[in-house]
C-alpha positions in Angstrom: 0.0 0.0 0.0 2.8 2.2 0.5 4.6 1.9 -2.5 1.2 2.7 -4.3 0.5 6.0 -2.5 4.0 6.8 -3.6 3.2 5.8 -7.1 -0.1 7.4 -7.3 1.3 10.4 -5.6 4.2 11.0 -8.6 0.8 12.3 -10.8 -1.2 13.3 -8.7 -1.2 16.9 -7.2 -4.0 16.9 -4.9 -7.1 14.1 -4.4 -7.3 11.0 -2.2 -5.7 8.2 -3.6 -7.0 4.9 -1.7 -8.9 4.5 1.8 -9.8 1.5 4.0 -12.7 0.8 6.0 -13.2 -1.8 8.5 -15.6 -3.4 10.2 -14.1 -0.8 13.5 -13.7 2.4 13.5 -10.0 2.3 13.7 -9.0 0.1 10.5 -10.6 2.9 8.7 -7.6 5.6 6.7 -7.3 7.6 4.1 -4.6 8.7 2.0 -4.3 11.6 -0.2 -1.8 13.5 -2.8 1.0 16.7 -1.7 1.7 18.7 -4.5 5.5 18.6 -4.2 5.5 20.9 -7.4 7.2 18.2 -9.2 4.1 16.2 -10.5 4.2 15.1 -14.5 2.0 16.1 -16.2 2.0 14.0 -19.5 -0.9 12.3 -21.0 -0.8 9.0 -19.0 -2.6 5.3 -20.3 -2.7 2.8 -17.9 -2.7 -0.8 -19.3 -4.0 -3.5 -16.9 -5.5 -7.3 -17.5 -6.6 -10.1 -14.9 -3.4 -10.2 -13.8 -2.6 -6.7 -12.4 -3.7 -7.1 -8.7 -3.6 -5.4 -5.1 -1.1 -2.3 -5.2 -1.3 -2.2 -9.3 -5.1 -1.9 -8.7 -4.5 1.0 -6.0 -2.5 3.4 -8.2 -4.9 2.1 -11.6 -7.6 3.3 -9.2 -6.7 6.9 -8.2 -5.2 7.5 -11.5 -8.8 6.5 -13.2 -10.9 8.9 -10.5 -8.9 11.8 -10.2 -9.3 11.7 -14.0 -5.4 11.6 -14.4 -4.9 8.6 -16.6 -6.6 6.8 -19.2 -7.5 2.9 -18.1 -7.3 0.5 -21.0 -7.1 -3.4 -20.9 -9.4 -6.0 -19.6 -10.6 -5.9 -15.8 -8.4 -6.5 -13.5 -8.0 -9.1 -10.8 -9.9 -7.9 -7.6 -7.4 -8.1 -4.8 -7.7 -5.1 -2.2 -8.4 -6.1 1.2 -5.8 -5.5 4.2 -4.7 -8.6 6.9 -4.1 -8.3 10.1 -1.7 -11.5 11.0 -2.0 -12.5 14.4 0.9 -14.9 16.3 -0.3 -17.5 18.5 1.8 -19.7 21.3 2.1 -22.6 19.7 4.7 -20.7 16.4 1.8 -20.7 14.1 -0.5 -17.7 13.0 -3.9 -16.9 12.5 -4.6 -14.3 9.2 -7.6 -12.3 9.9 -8.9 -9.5 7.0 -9.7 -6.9 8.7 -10.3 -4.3 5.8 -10.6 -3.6 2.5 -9.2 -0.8 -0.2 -11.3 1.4 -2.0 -10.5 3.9 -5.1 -10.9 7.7 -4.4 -14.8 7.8 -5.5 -15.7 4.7 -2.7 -15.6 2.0 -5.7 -14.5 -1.6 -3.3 -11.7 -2.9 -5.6 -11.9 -6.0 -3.4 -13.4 -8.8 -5.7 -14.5 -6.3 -8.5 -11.0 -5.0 -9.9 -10.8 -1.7 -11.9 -13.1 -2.0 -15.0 -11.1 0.0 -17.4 -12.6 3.4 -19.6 -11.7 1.1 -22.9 -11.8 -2.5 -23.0 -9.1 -3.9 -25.6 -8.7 -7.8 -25.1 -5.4 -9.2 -25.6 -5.0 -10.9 -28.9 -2.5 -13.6 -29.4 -0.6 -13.3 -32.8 -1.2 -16.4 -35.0 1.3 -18.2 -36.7 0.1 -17.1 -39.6 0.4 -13.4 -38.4 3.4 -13.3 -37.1 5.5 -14.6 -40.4 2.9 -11.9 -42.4 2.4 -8.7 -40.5 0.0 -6.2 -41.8 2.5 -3.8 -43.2 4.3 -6.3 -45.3 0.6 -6.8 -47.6 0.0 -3.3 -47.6 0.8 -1.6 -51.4 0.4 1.8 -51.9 1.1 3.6 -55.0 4.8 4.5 -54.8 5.1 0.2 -54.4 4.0 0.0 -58.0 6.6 -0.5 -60.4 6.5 2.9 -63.0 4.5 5.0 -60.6 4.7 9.2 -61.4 7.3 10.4 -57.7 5.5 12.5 -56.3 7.0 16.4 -56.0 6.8 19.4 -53.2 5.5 22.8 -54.6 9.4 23.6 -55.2 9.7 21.0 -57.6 12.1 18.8 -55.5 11.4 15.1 -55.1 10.1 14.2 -52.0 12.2 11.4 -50.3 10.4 8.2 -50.1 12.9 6.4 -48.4 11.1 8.1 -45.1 7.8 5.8 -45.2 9.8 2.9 -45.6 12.0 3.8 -42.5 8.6 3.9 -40.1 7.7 0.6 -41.5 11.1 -0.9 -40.8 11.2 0.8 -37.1 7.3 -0.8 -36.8 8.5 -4.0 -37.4 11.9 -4.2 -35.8 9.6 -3.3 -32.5 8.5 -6.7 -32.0 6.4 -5.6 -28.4 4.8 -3.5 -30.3 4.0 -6.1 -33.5 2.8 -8.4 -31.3 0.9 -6.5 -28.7 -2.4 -5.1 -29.9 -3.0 -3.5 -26.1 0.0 -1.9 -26.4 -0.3 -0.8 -29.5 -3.7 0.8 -28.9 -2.4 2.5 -25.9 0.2 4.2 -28.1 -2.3 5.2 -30.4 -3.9 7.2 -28.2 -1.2 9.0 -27.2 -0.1 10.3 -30.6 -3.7 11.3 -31.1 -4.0 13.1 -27.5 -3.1 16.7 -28.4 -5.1 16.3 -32.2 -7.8 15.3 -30.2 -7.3 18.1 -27.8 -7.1 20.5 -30.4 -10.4 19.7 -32.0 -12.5 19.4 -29.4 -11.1 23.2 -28.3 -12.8 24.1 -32.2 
């Protein structure tokens, strides 16, 4: 829990970040953001799946209410509730939960997990897919043999060597050919200050 205050608390300028309530009085806390004036401020996506759990959940939690970060994956595992172990004489000890964690806007992560703002399901490549990938079967016209080159309004030839270069970076990024999650994450972030842009026209 600690470690994800910290976390949370690198974005976040002001907000609660996770509390805890009990079935007493005193199991109940609440933690919250300092503006330490050093916050980033980029445009964050948070990628989770069934496997991000218990302090992941926390900071995925804060990040999604305090409307700092965009969630995007598959929901995630549902483990947020504090234990209390407690020794007994004969060396052995008895767990007891005593609480449980919940996100800034009093959703219980315990058993739910964090449904995230865009569900993209993980897609595993196929054979098939990964001998082929999409931008190998993609022709354009400056793939056909003959084609007119194409000129800028100075009349100098425009150097086509540059489309071929992204294609070649694309596929030499194998996390990124083979991960449609992250891939879609990324997405989003190029488009996050076009998208800004037009919804300020």
């Amino acid at each position: 829990m600690t470690q994800a205050i910290e976390v949370s608390d690198v974005f976040l300028k002001s907000g609660v970040i996770v509390s805890t309530r009990g079935r007493v009085k005193s199991m109940e806390s609440k933690a919250t953001a300092k503006d330490n004036g050093n916050e980033l401020t980029c445009p964050i996506v948070v990628l989770v799946n069934e496997g991000t759990a218990s302090a992941a959940e926390i900071v995925a939690g804060a990040l999604q209410d305090n409307g700092r970060a965009l969630i995007m994956g598959t929901q995630t595992f549902g483990k947020a509730s504090v234990q209390t172990v407690i020794p007994l004489e004969d060396g052995s000890a008895l767990k007891l939960t005593t609480a449980r964690y919940y996100t800034p806007k009093g959703r219980s992560i315990q058993a739910e997990g964090i449904k995230p703002d865009i569900i993209v399901k993980y897609i595993k490549a196929s054979d098939e897919a990964e001998n082929t990938a999409w931008w190998e079967d993609r022709i354009t016209e400056k793939d056909l043999q003959g084609h007119i080159k194409p000129e800028k309004e100075d009349g100098k030839k425009i150097d086509e060597t540059q489309g071929k270069n992204q294609k070649k970076d694309i596929k030499e990024n194998s996390d990124l050919a083979n991960d449609n999650q992250l891939k879609a994450a990324i997405d989003i972030l190029k488009s996050w200050n076009i998208m800004k842009k037009t919804l300020k026209n």
